[in-house]
N, C-alpha and C positions, 0 to 999 in steps of 0.2 A: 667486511662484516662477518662478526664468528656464525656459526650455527645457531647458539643460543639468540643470538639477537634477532637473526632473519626469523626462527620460530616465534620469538615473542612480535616480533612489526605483524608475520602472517596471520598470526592469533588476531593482533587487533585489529587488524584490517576484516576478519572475520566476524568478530563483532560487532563493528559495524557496517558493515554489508547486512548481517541479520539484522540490525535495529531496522537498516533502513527497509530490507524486506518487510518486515512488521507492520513499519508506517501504508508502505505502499498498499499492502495487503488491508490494510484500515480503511485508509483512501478509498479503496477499491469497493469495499461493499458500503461504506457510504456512499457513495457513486451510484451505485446499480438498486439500491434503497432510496435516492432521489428520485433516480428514471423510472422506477415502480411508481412513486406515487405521484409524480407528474404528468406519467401516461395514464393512470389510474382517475387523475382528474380530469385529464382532458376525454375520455369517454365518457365523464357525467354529465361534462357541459354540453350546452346546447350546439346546434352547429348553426354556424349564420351564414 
């Protein structure tokens, strides 16, 4: 593999590695914006 090509595979391998950070990082605070307002409900309800 020349140089130019192992940079261009690293490149794209880096691209998407960022994508998928992005997604995670989405993921992520929808995640922690469900558990807010889940826990948020469940302190309104009554307790039985």
């Amino acid at each position: 593999m020349s140089l130019t090509e192992e940079v261009q595979k690293l490149r794209a391998e880096n691209r998407a590695q960022a994508k998928l950070i992005q997604r995670l990082k989405e993921e992520n605070e929808f995640l922690a914006e469900a558990s807010a307002f889940f826990a948020a409900s469940r302190r309104k309800s009554p307790k039985i």
